[in-house]
N, C-alpha and C positions, 0 to 999 in steps of 0.2 A: 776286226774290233774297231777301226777308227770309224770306217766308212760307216758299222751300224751305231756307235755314237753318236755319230754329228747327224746321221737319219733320225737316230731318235731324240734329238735333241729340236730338230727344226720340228719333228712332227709336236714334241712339246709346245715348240713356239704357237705353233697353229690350232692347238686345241686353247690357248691362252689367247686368242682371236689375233695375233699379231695378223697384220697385210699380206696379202700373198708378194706384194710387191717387197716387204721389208723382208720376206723368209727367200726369195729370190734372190736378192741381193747379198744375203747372210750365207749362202748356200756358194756363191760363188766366192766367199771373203772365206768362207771356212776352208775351201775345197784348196784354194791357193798358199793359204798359212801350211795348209795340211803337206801341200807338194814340195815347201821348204824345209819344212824343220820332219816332217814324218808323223809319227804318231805323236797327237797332241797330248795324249792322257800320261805318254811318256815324256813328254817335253822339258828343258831342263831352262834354268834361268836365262843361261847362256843360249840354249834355241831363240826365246824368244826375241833378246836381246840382238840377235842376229835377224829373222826377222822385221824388229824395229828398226833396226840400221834400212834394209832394203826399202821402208814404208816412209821413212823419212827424207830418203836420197830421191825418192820416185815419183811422191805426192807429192799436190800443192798443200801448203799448210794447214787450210782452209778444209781439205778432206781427207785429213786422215786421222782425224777423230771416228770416222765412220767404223774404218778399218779393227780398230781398239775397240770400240765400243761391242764390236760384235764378238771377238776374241775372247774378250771378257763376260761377255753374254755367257756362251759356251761353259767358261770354266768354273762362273757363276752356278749354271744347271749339274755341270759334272761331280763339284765337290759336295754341291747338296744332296746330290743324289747316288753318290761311294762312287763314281765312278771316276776318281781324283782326288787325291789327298792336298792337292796344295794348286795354288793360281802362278804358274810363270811367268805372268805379266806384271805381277802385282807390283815390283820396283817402276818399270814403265811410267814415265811422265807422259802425260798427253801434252799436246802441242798447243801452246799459251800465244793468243794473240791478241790485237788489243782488240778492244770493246767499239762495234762496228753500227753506230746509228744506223736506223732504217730508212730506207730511201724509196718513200711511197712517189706513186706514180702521181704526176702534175695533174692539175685541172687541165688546160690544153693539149695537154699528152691524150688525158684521158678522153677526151673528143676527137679528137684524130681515129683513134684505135676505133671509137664505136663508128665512126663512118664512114671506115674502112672493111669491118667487120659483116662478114653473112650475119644472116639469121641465127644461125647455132650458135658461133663464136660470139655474138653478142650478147647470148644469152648468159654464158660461159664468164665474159669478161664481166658484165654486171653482178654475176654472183660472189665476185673474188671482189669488184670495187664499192658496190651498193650492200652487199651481204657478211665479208667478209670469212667466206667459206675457205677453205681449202681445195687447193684443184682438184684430188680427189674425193672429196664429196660434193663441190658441184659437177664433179662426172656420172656420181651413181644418183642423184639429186630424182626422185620420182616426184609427180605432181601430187599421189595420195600423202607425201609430206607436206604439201604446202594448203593454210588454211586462210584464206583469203577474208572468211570473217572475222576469226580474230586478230588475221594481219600478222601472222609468226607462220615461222619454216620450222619442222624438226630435223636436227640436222643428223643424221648420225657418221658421229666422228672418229677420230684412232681411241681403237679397242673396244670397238662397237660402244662406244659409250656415245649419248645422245645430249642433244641441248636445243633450247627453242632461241630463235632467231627473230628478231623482229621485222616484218616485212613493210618499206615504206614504198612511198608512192612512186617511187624512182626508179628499183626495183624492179617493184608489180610491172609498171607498163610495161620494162624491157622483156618481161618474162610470159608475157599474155600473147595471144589466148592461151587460153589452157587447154593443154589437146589429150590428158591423161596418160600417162606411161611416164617415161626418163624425159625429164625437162629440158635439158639441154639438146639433145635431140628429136624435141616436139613428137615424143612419144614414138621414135625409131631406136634402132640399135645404138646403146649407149655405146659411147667410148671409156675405152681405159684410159685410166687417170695419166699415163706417159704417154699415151697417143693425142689427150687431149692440151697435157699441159705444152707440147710439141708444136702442135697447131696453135695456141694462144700465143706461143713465145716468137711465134715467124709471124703473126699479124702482125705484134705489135713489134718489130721490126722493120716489116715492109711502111707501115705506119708512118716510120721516121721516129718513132718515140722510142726510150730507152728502155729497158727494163724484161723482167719477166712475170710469172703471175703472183709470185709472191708479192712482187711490187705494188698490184692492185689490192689483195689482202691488206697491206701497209697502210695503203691510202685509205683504207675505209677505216682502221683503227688511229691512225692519226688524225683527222675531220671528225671521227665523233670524239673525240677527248678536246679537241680544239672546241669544239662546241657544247663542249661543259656536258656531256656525259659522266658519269661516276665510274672512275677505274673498275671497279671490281666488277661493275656491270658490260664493261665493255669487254672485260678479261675472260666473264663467261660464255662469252656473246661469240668470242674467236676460238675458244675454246683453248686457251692457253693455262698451263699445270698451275702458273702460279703468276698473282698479279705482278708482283715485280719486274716479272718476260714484258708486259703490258706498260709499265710506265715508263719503259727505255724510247716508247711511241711519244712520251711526250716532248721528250728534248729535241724533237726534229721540225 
C-alpha cells in the first residue's frame, strides 16, 4: 500500500507537469521518510516528529525546507484524495532563517568567466546573466524559440508555463550564429539542466570568480532594476510567482 501510494502520488505529480528532476528528487525524500517512520498513511504525529528530529540534526538549515515541503506535498495529495484522513506534519515548524540578500555575480567576475568560457558554456552563462533564465531552461533553450526579429525568447519555464524574454544585443551576439536545434549546444545533444548547471558552476570557479548560476540570474535582475526597469516587468521577465521575490533584487 505505501509503495503504490507514493507511485501514485509522484505519477500525479507528473501528469501536473512537475520536472522530472523535482519528482526525482521527491521520490528519493519519500522513499527515505518512508524507511523511518514505515507507512506514511499510517503515520502518527509522533512519527513524524521523530523524523523531523533526524532532518534537523542531519541538514544544513538552509535545506531542509526541501525535505518538508515534499512530505507535505504527499499528505497534501493523500488527504484530498481519501487516502488519509489527517497530515502528521501539520504541528511541524519549518526552519526560519534570516532574510538572505542576493548576491549577483560582479561586472569583472562576469568577464573573467566569459573568457574563460568554451563556446557552449558561454552561451549558457549569457543566458543566466544577459537573459535571466534558469539553468534549466537555458538547457532545454531551442533556437525555434528564439525570434531575432522581434528581439524576445519564449521561455518555457517551471510547469510548462511559458513567458517572452527580451532579447538585447549583448545576448544575441553571445548566442549567434544560429545553427537551429538546442542553443546552447549549437544545435547538439542538449544537456540536462544538473549536468549543465555542474559545468557552469566549475567554470566559474576555475575563473577565480565566486558564485553559481543562480548568481548570473541575480545579476541580470539586479542591473535591470538598477537601470530603471519596472519591477513587475522585470518580475515577469524572470519568471518569478510574485513581485515582491523581485524587489528583494533591489536592496543589493
Amino acid at each position: 500500500m505505501t509503495h503504490d501510494a507514493a507511485e501514485e502520488w509522484l505519477a500525479y505529480l507528473a501528469r501536473r507537469n512537475r520536472s522530472p528532476n523535482t519528482i526525482r528528487a521527491y521520490r528519493t525524500t519519500i522513499a527515505a521518510y518512508t524507511d523511518m517512520i514505515g507507512d506514511p498513511l499510517t503515520a502518527t504525529l509522533e512519527d513524524a516528529d521523530r523524523w523531523w528530529d533526524h532532518v534537523t540534526e542531519t541538514l544544513a538549515i538552509r535545506t531542509q525546507q526541501r525535505p518538508l515541503s515534499c512530505v507535505r506535498s504527499f499528505y497534501n495529495w493523500a488527504t484530498r484524495f481519501d487516502y488519509a484522513d489527517r497530515d502528521p506534519t501539520r504541528r511541524l515548524d519549518p526552519p526560519s532563517q534570516g532574510q538572505r540578500l542576493p548576491t549577483p555575480i560582479g561586472r569583472a567576475d562576469l568577464k573573467r568567466i566569459l573568457d574563460a568560457a568554451p563556446d557552449d558554456m558561454r552561451r549558457a552563462v549569457a543566458l543566466g546573466a544577459y537573459g535571466g533564465l534558469r539553468v534549466a531552461e537555458a538547457a532545454s533553450l531551442d533556437w525555434s524559440h528564439v525570434d531575432m526579429e522581434t528581439r524576445r525568447i519564449m521561455v518555457h519555464g517551471k510547469g510548462d508555463k511559458q513567458r517572452p524574454v527580451g532579447l538585447g544585443s549583448l545576448l544575441l551576439d553571445e548566442l549567434l550564429p544560429a545553427t537551429g536545434g538546442n542553443v546552447v549546444a549549437a544545435g547538439g545533444k542538449p544537456y540536462s539542466a544538473s549536468s549543465l548547471q555542474r559545468r557552469v558552476n566549475r567554470l566559474i570557479e576555475r575563473s577565480g570568480a565566486t558564485g553559481t548560476f543562480h548568481n548570473l540570474r541575480a545579476r541580470f535582475v539586479t542591473v535591470a532594476l538598477a537601470n530603471g526597469a519596472p519591477l513587475l516587468s522585470v518580475s515577469r521577465a524572470v519568471g518569478h510567482s510574485s513581485p515582491t521575490t523581485t524587489a528583494i533584487y533591489a536592496l543589493t
